[in-house]
C-alpha positions as CSV (number, residue, x, y, z in Angstrom):
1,X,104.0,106.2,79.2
2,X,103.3,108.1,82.4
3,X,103.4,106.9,85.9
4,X,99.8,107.9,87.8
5,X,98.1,107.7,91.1
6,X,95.9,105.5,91.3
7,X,91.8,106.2,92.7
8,X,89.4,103.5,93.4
9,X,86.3,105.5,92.6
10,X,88.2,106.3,89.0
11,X,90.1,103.7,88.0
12,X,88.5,100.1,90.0
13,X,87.8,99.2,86.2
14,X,91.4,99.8,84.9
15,X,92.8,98.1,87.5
16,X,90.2,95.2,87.7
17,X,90.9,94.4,83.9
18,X,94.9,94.1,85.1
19,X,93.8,91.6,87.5
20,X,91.8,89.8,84.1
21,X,94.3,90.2,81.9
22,X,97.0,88.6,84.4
23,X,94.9,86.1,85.2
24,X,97.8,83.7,85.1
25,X,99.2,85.5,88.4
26,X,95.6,85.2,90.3
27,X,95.1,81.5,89.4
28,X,99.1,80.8,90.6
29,X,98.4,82.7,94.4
30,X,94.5,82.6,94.8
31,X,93.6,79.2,92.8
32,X,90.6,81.4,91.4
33,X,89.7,83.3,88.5
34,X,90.1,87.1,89.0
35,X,87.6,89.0,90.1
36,X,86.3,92.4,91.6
37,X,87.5,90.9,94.6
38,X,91.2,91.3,93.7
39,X,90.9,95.3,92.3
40,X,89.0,95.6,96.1
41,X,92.3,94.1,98.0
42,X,94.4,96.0,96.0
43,X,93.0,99.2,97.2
44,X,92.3,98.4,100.5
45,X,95.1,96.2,101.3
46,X,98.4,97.7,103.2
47,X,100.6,95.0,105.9
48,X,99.6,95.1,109.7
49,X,100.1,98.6,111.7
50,X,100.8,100.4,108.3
51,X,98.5,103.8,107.6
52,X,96.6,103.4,104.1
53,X,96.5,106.9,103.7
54,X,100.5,106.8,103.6
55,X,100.2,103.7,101.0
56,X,101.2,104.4,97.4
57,X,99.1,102.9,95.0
58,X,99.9,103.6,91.1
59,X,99.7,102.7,87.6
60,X,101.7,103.4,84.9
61,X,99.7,104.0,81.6
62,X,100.0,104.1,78.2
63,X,97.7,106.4,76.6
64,X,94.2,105.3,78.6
65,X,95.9,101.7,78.7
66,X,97.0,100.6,82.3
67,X,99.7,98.6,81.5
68,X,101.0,97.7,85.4
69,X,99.9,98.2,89.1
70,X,102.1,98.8,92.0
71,X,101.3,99.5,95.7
72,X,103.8,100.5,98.6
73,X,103.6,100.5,102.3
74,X,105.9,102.5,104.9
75,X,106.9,101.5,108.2
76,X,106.8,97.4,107.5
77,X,108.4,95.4,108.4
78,X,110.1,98.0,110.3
79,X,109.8,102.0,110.5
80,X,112.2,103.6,108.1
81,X,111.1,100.3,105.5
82,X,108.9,100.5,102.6
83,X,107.3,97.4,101.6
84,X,105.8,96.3,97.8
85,X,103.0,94.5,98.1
86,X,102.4,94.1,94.7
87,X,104.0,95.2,91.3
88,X,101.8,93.3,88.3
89,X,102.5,93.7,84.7
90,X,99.7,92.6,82.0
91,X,101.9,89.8,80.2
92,X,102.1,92.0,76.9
93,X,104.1,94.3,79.2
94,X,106.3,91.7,80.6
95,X,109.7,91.4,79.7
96,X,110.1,94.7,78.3
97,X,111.3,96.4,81.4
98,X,108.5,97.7,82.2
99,X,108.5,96.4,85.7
100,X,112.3,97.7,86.3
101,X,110.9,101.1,85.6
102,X,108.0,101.2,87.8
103,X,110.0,99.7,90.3
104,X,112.8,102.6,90.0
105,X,110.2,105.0,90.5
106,X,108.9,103.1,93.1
107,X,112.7,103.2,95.1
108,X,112.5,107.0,94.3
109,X,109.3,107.9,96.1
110,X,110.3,105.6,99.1
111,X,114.2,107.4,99.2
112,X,111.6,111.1,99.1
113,X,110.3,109.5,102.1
114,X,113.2,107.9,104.2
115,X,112.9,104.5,103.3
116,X,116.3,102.8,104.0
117,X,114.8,99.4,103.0
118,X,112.4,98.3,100.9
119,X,111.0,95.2,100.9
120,X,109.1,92.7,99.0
121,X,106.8,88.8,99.4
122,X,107.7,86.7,96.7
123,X,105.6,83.4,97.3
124,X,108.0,80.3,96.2
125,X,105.3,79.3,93.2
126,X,105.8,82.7,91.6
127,X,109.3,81.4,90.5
128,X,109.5,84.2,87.5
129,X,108.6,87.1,90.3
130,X,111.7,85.8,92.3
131,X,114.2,86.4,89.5
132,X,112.7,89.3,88.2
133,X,113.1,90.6,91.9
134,X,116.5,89.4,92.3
135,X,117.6,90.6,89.2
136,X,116.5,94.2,90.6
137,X,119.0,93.7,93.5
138,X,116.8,92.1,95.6
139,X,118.2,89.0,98.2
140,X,115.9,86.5,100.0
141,X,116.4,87.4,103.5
142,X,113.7,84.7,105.0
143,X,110.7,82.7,104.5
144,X,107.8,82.4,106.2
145,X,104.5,80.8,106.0
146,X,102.6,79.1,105.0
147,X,100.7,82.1,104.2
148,X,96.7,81.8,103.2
149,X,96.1,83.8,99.7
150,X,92.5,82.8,98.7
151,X,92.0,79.5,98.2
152,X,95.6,78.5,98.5
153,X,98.7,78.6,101.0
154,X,102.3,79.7,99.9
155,X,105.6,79.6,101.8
156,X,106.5,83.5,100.9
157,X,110.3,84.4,100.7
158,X,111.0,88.0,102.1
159,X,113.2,89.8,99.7
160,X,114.7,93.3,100.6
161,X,117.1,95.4,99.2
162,X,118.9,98.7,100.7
163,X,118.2,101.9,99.4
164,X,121.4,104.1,99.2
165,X,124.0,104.3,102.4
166,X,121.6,101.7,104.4
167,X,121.8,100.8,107.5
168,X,122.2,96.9,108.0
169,X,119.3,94.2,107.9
170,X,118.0,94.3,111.4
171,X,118.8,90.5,112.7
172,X,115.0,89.9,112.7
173,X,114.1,89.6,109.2
């Protein structure tokens, strides 16, 4: 397996058929079937005042299989922070630890960059995402919402986690 960047002009297709192929996760936080729409967001999509061009987006492949997609921001919700917007598994990938491994490589790109926090939305419907992310280290710091995603709203609990000698939370989580 191999960890890659990911390019919209080469792989919108791969990434579109994780969207079909999850299809489980799109109806749970859009209330829609997948679509181009959601390969679009992912590539486009970073939090408020964060630089897409500073925005990870990757895969991590088997072969010419995209078996999961992952995005990170910097600088939300603080500077020094990195934030996940989304880590997505196809479900034959789940549960294998797949996720946990993406994700490590994930907390070593933000540590190369200075991240002393990273973050993560898990909306309160997605009640496997939760565990999986507190089983990472992960602790619910605060909710907020309700938050529109497509056609539905969600009350989305901010998870975070330090990375390394970290300074505190700051008291405005």
């Amino acid at each position: 397996m191999e960890l890659r960047k990911l390019d919209p002009d080469k792989h919108a297709l791969a990434v579109g058929r994780v969207f079909l192929a999850a299809a489980d996760y799109v109806r749970m936080m859009e209330g829609t079937a997948p679509g181009p729409a959601q390969a679009a967001g992912f590539f486009m999509g970073v939090p408020p005042d964060c630089d897409i061009t500073q925005s990870v987006k990757v895969g991590l492949f088997e072969g010419d299989s995209l078996l999961c997609i992952a995005d990170m921001a910097f600088g939300y919700p603080h500077p020094g922070d990195a934030y996940i917007g989304l880590l997505l598994c196809i479900p034959e990938a789940r549960g294998k630890g797949i996720g946990a491994a993406v994700l490590a490589l994930l907390e070593e790109e933000a540590r190369a960059r200075g991240a002393t926090r990273m973050y993560a939305g898990v909306a309160e419907a997605n009640t496997g995402g939760r565990a999986f992310w507190m089983r990472q280290g992960f602790a619910p710091l605060r909710r907020v919402g309700p938050v529109r995603v497509g056609g539905k709203q969600h009350m989305i609990d901010r998870m975070g986690k330090a990375l390394g000698k970290a300074p505190a939370y700051p008291s405005s989580q």
